[in-house]
PDB file of N, CA, C and O in Angstrom, chain B, residues numbered from 101:
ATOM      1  N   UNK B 101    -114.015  16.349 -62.401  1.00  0.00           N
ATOM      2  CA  UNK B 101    -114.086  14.919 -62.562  1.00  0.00           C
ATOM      3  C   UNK B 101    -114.931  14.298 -61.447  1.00  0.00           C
ATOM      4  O   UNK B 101    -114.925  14.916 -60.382  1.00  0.00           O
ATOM      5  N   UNK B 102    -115.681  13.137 -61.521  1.00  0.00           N
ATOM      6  CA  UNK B 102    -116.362  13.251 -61.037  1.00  0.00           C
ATOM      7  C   UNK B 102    -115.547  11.699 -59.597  1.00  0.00           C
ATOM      8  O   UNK B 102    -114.635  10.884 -59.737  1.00  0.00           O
ATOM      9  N   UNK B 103    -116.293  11.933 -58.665  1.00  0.00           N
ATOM     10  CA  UNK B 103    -115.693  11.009 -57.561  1.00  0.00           C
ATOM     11  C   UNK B 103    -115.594   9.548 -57.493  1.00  0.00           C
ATOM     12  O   UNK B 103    -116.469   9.057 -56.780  1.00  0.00           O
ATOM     13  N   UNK B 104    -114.740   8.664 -58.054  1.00  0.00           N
ATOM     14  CA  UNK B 104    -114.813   7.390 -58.109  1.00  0.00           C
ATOM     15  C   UNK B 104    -115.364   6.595 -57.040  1.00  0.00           C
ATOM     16  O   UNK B 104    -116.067   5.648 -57.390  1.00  0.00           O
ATOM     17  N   UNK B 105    -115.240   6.729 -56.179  1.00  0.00           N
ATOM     18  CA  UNK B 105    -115.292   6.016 -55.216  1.00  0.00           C
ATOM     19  C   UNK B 105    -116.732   6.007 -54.614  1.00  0.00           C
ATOM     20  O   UNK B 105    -117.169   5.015 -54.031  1.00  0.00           O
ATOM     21  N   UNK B 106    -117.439   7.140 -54.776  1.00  0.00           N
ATOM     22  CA  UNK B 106    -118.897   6.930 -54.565  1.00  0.00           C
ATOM     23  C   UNK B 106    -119.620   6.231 -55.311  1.00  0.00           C
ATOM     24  O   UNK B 106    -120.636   5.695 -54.867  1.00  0.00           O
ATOM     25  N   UNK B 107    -119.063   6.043 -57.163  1.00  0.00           N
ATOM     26  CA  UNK B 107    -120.037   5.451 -57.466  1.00  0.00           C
ATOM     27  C   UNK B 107    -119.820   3.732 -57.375  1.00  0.00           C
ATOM     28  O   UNK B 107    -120.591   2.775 -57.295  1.00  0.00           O
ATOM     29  N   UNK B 108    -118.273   3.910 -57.435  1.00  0.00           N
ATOM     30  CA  UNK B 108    -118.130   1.781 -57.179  1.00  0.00           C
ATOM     31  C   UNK B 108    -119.442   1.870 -55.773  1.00  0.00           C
ATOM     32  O   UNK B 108    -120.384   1.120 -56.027  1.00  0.00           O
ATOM     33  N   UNK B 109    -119.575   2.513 -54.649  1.00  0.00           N
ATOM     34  CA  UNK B 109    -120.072   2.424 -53.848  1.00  0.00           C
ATOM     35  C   UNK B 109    -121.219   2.201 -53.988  1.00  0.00           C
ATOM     36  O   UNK B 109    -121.623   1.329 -53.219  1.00  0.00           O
ATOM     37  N   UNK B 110    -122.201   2.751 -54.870  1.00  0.00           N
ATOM     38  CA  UNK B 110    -123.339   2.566 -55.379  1.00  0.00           C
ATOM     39  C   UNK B 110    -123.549   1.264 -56.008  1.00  0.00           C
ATOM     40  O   UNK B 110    -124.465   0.518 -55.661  1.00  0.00           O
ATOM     41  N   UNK B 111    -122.561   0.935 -57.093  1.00  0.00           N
ATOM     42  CA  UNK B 111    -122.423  -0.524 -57.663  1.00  0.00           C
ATOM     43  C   UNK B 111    -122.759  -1.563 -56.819  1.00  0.00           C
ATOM     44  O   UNK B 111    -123.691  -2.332 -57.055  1.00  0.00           O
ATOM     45  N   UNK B 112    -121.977  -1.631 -55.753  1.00  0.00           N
ATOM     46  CA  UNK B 112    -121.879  -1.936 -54.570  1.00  0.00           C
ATOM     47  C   UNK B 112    -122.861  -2.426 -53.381  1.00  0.00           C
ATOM     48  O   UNK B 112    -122.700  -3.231 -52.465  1.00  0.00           O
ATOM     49  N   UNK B 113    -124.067  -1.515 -53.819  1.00  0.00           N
ATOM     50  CA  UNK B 113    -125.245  -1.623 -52.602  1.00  0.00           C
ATOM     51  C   UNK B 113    -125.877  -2.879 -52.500  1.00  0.00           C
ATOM     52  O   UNK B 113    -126.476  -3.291 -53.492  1.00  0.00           O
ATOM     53  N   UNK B 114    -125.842  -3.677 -51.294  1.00  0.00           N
ATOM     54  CA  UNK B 114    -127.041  -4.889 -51.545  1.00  0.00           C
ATOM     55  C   UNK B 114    -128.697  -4.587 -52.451  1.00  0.00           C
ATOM     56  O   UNK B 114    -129.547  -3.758 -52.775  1.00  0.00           O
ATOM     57  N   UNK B 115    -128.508  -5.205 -52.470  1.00  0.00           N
ATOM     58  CA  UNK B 115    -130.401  -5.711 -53.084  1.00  0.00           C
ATOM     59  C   UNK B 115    -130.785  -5.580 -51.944  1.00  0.00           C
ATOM     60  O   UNK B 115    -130.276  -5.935 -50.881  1.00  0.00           O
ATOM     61  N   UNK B 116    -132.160  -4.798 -52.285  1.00  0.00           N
ATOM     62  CA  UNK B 116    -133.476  -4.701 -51.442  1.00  0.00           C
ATOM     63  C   UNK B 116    -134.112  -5.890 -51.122  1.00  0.00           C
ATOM     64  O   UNK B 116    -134.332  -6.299 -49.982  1.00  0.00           O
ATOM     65  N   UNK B 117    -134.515  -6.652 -52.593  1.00  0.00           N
ATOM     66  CA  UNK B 117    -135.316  -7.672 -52.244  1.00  0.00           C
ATOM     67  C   UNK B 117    -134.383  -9.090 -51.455  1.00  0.00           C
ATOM     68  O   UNK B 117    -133.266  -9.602 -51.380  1.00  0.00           O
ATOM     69  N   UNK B 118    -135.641  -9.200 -51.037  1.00  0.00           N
ATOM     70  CA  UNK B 118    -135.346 -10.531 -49.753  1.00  0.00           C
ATOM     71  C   UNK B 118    -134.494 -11.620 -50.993  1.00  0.00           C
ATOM     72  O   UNK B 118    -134.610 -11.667 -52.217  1.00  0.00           O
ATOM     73  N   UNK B 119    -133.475 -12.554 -49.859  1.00  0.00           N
ATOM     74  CA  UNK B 119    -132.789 -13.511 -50.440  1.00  0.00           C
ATOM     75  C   UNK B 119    -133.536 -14.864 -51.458  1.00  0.00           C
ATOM     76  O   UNK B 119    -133.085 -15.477 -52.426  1.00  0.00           O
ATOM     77  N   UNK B 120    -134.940 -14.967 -50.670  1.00  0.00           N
ATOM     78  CA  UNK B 120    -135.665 -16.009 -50.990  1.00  0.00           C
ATOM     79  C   UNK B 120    -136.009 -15.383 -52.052  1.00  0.00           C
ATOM     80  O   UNK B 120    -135.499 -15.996 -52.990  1.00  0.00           O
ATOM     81  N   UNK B 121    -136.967 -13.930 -52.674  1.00  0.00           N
ATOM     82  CA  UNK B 121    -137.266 -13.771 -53.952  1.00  0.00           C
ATOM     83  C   UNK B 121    -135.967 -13.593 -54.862  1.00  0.00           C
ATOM     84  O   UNK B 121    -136.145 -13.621 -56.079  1.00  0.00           O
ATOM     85  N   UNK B 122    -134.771 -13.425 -54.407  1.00  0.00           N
ATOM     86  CA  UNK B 122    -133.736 -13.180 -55.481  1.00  0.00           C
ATOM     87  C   UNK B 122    -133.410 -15.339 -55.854  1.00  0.00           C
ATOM     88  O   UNK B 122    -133.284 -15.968 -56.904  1.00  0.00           O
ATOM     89  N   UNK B 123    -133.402 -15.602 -54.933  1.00  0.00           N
ATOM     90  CA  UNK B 123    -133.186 -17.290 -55.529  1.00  0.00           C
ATOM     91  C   UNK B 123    -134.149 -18.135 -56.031  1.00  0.00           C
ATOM     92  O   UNK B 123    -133.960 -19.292 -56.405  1.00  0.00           O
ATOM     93  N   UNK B 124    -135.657 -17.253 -56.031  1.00  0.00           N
ATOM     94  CA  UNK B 124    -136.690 -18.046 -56.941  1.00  0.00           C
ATOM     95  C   UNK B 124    -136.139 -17.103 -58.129  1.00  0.00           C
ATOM     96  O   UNK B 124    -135.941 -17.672 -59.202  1.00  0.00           O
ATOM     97  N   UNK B 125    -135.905 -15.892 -58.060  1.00  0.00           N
ATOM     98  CA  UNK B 125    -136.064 -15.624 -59.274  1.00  0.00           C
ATOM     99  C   UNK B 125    -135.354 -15.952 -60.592  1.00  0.00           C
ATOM    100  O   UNK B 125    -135.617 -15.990 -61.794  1.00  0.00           O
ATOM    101  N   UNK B 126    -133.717 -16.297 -59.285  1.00  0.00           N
ATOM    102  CA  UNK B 126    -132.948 -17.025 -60.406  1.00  0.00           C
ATOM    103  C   UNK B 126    -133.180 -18.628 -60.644  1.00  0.00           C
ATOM    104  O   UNK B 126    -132.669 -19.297 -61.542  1.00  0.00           O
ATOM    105  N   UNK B 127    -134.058 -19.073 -59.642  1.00  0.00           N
ATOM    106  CA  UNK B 127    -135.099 -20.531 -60.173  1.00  0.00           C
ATOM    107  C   UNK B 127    -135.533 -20.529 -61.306  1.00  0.00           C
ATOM    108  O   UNK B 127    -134.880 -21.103 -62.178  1.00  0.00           O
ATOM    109  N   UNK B 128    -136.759 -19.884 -61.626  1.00  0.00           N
ATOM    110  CA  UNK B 128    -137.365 -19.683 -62.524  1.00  0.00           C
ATOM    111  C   UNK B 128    -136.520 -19.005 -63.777  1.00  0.00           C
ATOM    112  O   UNK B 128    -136.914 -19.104 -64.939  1.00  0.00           O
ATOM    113  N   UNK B 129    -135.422 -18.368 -63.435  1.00  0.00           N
ATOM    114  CA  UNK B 129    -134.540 -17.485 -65.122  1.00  0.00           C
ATOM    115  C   UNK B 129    -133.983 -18.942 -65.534  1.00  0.00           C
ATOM    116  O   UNK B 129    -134.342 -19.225 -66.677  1.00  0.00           O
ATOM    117  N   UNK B 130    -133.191 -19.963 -64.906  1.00  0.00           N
ATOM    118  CA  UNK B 130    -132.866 -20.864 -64.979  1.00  0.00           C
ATOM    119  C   UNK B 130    -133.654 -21.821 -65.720  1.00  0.00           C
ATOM    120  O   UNK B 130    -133.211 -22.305 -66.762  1.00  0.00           O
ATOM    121  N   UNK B 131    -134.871 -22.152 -65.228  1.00  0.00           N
ATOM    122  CA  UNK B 131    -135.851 -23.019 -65.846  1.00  0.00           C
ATOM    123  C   UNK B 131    -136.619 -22.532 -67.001  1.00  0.00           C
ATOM    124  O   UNK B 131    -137.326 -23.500 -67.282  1.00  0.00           O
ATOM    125  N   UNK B 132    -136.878 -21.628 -67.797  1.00  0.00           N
ATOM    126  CA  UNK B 132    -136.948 -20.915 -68.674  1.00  0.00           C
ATOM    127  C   UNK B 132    -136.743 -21.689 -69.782  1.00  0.00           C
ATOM    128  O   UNK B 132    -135.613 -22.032 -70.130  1.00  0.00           O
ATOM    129  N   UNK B 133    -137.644 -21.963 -70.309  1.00  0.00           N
ATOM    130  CA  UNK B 133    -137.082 -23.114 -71.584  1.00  0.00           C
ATOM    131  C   UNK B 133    -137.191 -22.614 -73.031  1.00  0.00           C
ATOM    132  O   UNK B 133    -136.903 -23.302 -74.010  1.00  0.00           O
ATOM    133  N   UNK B 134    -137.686 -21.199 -73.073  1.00  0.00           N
ATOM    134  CA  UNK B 134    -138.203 -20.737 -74.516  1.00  0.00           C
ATOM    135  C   UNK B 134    -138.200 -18.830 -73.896  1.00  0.00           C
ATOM    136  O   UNK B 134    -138.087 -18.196 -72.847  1.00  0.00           O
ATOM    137  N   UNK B 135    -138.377 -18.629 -75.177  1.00  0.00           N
ATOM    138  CA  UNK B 135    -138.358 -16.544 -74.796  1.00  0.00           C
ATOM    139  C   UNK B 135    -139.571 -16.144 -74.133  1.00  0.00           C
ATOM    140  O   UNK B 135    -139.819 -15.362 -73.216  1.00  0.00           O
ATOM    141  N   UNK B 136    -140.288 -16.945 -74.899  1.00  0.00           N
ATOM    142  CA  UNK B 136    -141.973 -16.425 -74.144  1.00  0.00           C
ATOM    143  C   UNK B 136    -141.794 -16.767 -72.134  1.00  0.00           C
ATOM    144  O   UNK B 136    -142.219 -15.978 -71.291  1.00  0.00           O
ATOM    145  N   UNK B 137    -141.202 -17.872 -71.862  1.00  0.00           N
ATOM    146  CA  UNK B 137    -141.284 -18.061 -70.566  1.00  0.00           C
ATOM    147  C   UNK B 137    -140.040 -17.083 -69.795  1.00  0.00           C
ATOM    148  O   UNK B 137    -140.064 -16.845 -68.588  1.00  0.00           O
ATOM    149  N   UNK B 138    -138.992 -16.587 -70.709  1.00  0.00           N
ATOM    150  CA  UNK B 138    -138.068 -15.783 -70.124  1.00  0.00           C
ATOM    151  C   UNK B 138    -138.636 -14.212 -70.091  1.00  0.00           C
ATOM    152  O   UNK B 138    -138.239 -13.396 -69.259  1.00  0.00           O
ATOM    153  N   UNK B 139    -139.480 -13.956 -70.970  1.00  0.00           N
ATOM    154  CA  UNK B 139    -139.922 -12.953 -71.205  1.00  0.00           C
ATOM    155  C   UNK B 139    -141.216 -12.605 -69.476  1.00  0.00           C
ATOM    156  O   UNK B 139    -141.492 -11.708 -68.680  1.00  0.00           O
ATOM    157  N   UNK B 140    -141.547 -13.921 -69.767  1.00  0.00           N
ATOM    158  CA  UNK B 140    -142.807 -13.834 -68.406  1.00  0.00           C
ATOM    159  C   UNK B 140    -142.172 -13.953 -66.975  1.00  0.00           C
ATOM    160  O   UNK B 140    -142.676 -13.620 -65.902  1.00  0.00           O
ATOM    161  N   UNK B 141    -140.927 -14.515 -67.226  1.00  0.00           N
ATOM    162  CA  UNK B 141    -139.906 -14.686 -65.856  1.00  0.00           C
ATOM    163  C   UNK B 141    -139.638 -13.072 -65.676  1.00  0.00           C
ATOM    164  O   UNK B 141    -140.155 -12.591 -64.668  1.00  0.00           O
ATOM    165  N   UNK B 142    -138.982 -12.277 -66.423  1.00  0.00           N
ATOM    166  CA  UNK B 142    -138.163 -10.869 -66.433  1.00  0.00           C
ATOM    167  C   UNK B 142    -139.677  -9.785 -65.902  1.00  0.00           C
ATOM    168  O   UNK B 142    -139.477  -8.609 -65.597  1.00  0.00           O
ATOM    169  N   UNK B 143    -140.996 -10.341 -65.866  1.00  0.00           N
ATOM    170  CA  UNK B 143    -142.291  -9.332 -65.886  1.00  0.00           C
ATOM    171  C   UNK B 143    -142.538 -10.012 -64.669  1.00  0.00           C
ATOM    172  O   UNK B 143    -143.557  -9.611 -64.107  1.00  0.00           O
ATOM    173  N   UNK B 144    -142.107 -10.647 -64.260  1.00  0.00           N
ATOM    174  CA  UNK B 144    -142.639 -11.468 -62.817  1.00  0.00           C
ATOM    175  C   UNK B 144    -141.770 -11.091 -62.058  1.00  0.00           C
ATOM    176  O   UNK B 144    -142.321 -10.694 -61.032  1.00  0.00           O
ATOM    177  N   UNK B 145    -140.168 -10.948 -61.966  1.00  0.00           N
ATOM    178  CA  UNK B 145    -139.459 -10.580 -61.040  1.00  0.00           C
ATOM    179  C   UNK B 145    -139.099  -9.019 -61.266  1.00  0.00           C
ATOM    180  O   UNK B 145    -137.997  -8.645 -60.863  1.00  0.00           O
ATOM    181  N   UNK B 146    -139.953  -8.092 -61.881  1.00  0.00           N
ATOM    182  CA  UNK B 146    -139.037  -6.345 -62.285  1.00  0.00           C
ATOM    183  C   UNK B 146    -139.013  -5.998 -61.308  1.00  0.00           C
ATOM    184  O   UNK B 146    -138.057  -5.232 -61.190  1.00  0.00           O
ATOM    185  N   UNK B 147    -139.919  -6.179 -59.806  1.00  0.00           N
ATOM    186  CA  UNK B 147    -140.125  -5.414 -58.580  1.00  0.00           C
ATOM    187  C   UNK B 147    -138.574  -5.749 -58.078  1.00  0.00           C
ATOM    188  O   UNK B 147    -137.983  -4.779 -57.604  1.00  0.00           O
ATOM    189  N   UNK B 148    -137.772  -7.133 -58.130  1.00  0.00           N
ATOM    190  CA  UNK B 148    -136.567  -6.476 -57.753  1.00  0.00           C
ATOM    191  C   UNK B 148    -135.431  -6.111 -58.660  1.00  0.00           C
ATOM    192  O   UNK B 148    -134.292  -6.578 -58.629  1.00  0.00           O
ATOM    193  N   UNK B 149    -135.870  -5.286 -59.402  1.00  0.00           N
ATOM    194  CA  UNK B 149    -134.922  -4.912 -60.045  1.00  0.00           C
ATOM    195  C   UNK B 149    -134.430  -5.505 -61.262  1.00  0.00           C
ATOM    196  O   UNK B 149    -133.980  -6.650 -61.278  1.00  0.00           O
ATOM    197  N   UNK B 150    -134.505  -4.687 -62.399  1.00  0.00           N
ATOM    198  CA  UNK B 150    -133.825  -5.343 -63.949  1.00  0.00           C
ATOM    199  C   UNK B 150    -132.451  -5.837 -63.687  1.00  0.00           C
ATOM    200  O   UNK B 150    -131.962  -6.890 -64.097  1.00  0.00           O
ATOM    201  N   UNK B 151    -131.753  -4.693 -62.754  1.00  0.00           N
ATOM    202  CA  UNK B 151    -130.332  -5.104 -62.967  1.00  0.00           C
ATOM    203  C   UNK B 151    -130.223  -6.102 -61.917  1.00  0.00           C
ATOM    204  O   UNK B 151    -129.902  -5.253 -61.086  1.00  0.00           O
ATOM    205  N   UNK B 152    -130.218  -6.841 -61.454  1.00  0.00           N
ATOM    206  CA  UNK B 152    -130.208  -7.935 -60.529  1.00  0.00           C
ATOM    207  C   UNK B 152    -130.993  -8.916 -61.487  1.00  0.00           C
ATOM    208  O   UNK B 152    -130.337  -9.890 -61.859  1.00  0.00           O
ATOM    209  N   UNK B 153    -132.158  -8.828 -61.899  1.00  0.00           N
ATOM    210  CA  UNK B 153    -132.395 -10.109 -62.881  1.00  0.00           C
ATOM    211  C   UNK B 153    -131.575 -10.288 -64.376  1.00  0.00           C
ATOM    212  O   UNK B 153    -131.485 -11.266 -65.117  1.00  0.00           O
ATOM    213  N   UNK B 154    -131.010  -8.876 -64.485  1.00  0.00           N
ATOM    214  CA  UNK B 154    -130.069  -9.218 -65.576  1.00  0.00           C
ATOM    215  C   UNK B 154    -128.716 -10.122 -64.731  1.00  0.00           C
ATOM    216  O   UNK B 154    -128.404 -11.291 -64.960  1.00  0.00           O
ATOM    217  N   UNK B 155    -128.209  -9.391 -63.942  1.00  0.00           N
ATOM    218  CA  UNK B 155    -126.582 -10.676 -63.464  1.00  0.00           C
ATOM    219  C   UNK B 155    -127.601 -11.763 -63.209  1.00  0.00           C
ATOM    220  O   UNK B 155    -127.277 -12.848 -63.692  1.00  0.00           O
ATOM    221  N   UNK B 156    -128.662 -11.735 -62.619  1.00  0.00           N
ATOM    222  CA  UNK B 156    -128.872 -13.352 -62.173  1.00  0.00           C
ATOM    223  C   UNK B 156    -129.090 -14.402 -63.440  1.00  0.00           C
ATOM    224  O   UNK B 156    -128.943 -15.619 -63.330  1.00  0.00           O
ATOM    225  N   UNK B 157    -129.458 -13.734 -64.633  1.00  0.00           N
ATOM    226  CA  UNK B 157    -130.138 -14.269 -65.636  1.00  0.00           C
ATOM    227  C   UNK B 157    -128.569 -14.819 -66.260  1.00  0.00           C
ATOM    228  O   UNK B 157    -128.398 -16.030 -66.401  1.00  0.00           O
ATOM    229  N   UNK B 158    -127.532 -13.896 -66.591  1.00  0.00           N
ATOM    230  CA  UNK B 158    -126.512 -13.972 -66.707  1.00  0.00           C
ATOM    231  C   UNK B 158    -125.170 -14.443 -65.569  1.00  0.00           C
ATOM    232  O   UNK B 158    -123.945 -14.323 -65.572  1.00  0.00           O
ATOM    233  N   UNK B 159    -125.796 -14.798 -65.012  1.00  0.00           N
ATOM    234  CA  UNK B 159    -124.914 -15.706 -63.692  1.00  0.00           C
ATOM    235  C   UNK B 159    -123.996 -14.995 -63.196  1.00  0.00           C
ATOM    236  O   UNK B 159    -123.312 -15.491 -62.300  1.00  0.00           O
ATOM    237  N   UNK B 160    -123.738 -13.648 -63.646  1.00  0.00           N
ATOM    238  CA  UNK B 160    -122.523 -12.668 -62.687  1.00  0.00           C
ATOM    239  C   UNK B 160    -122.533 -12.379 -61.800  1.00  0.00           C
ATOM    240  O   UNK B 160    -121.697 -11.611 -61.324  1.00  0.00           O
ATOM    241  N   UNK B 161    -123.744 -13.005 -61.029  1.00  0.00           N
ATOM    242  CA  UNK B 161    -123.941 -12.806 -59.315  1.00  0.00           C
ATOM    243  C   UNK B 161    -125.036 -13.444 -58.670  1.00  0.00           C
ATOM    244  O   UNK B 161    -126.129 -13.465 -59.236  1.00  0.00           O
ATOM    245  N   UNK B 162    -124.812 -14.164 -57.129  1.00  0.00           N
ATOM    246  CA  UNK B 162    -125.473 -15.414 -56.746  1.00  0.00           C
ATOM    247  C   UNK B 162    -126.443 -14.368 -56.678  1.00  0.00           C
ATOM    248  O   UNK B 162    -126.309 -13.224 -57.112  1.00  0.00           O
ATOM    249  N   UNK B 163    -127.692 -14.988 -55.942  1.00  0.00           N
ATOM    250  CA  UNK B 163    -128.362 -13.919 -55.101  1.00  0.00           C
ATOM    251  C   UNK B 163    -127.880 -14.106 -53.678  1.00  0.00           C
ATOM    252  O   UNK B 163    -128.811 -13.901 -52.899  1.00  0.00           O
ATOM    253  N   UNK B 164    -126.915 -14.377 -53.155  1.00  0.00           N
ATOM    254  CA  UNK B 164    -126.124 -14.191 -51.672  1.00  0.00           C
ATOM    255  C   UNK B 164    -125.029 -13.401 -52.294  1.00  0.00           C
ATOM    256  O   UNK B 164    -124.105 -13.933 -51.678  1.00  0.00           O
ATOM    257  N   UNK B 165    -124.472 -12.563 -53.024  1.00  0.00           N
ATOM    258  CA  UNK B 165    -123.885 -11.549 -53.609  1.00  0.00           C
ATOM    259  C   UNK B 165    -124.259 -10.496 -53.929  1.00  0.00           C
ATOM    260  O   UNK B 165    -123.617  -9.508 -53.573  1.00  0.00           O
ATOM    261  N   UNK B 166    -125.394 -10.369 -54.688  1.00  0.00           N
ATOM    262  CA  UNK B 166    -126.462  -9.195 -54.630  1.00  0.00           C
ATOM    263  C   UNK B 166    -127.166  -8.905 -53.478  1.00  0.00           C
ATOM    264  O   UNK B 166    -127.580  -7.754 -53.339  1.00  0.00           O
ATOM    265  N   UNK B 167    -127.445  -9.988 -52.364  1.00  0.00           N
ATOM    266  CA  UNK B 167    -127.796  -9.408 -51.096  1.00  0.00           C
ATOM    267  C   UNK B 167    -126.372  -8.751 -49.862  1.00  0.00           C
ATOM    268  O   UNK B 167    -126.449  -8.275 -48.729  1.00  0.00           O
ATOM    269  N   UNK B 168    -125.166  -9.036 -50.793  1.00  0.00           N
ATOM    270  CA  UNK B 168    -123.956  -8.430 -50.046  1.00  0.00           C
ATOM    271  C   UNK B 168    -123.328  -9.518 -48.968  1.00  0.00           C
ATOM    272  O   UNK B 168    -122.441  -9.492 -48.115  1.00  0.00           O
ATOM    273  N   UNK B 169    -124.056 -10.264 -49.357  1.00  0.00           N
ATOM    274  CA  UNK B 169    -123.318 -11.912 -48.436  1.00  0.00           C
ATOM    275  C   UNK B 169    -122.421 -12.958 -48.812  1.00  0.00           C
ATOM    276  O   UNK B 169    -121.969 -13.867 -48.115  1.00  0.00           O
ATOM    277  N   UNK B 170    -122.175 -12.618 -50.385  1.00  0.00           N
ATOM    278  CA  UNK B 170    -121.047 -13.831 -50.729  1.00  0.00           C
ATOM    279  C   UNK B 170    -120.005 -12.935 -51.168  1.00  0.00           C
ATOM    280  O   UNK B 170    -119.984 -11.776 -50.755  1.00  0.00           O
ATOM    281  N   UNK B 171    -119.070 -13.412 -52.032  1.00  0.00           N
ATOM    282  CA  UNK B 171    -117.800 -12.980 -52.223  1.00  0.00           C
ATOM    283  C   UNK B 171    -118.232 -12.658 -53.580  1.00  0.00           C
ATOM    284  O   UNK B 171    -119.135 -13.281 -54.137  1.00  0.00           O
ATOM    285  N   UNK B 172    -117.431 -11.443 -54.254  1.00  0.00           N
ATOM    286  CA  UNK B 172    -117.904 -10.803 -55.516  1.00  0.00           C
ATOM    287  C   UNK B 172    -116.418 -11.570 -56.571  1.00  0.00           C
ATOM    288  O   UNK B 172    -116.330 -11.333 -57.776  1.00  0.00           O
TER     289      UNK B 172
END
């Protein structure tokens, strides 16, 4: 079986990218008014990460949470 606790740990890891590109990026997912501009938002922010623009897009995490600074 495999070790629980390493992978919550992994779950777990801050974001790489800086605080300022994780809060434009959820600027811009926010302001998004049509698919074509969400579509060009998700190709503009992939460098940090799908899964971080997916919670941000989906609000399951600030970007001071994904950088490991707010409360989960």
């Amino acid at each position: 079986m495999a070790d629980d606790s390493r992978s919550e740990e992994v779950l777990n890891m801050p974001a790489i990218a800086s605080l300022e590109d994780l809060k434009a990026a959820q600027k811009d997912l926010q302001e998004a008014k049509d698919l074509n501009e969400l579509k060009a938002t998700f190709k503009k922010w992939r460098r940090i990460g799908w899964k971080n623009v997916c919670k941000l897009w989906l609000e399951e995490r600030t970007p001071e949470q994904l950088k490991g600074e707010g409360d989960h």
